[in-house]
C-alpha positions as CSV (number, residue, x, y, z in Angstrom):
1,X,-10.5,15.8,-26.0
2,X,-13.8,15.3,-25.4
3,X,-16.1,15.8,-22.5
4,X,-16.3,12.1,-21.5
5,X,-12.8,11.0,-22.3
6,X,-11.7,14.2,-20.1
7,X,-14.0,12.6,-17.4
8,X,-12.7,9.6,-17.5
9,X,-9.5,10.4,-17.5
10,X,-10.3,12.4,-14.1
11,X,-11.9,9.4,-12.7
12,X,-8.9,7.1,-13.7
13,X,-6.4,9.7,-11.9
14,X,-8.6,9.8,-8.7
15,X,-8.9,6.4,-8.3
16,X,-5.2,6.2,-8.9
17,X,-4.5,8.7,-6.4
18,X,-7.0,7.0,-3.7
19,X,-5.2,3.9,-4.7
20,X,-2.1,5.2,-4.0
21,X,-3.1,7.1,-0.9
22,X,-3.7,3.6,0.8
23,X,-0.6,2.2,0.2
24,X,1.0,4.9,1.7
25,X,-1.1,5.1,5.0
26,X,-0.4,1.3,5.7
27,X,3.5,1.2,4.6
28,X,3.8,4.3,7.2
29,X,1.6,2.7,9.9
30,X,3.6,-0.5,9.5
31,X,6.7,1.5,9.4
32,X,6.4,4.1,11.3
33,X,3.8,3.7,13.7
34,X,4.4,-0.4,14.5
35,X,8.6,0.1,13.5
36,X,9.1,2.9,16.1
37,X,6.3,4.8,18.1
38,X,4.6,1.6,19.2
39,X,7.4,-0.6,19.3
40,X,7.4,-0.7,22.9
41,X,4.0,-2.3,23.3
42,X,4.4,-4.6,20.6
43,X,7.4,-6.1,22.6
44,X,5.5,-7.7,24.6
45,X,3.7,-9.7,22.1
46,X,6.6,-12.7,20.1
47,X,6.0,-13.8,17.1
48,X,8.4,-16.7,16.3
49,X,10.7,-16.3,19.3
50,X,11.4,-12.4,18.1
51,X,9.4,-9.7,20.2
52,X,6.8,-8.2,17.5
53,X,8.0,-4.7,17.8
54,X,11.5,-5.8,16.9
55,X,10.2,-7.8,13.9
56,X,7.9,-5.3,12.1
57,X,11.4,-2.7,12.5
58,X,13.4,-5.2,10.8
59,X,11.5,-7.2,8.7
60,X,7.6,-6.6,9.1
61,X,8.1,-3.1,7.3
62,X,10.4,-4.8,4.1
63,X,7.7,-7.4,3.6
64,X,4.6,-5.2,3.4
65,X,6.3,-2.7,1.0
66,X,6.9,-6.1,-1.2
67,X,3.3,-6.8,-0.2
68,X,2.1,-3.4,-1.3
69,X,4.3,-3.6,-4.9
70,X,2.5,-6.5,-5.9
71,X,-1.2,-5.4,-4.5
72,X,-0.7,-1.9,-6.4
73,X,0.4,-3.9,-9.7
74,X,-2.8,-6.2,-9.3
75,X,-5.1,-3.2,-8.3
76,X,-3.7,-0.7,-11.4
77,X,-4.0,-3.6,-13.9
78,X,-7.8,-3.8,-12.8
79,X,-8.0,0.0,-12.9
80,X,-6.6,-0.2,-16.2
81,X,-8.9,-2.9,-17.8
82,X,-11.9,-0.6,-15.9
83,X,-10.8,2.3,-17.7
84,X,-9.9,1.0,-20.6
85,X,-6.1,2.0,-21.1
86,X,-4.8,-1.4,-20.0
87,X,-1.7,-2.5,-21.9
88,X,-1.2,-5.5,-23.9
């Protein structure tokens, strides 16, 4: 492998792993954070007749992780046409 391919193929990987990395942080402050240790606040604040907290533990979390499937297929397709290894 040569020096450039090997360079870009540590590029692609970081950028995969960044990519990745930010997914993660918001499904676990959706989860996590809005879902349980800040539920109580969020209460207080109704979003369609539900109390927020209560939504984001039941619902808000499922719908971002759907949310983040689709924006990680969209983002690794552009990653892949950047780096050249995109499928046809």
């Amino acid at each position: 492998m040569s020096q450039e391919s090997e360079n870009n193929a540590k590029a692609y990987w970081k950028a995969n792993l960044r990519l990745v990395m930010i997914c993660l942080v918001i499904w676990f402050v959706v989860s996590y954070l809005f879902g349980i240790m800040l539920v109580e606040p969020l209460n207080e604040i109704r979003l369609g007749g539900y109390k927020l907290g209560f939504w984001f533990a039941q619902q808000g979390s499922i719908y971002t992780f759907v949310a983040l499937v689709f924006f990680y297929a969209w983002r690794m397709n552009a990653l892949d046409r950047k780096f050249g290894v995109e499928e046809d």
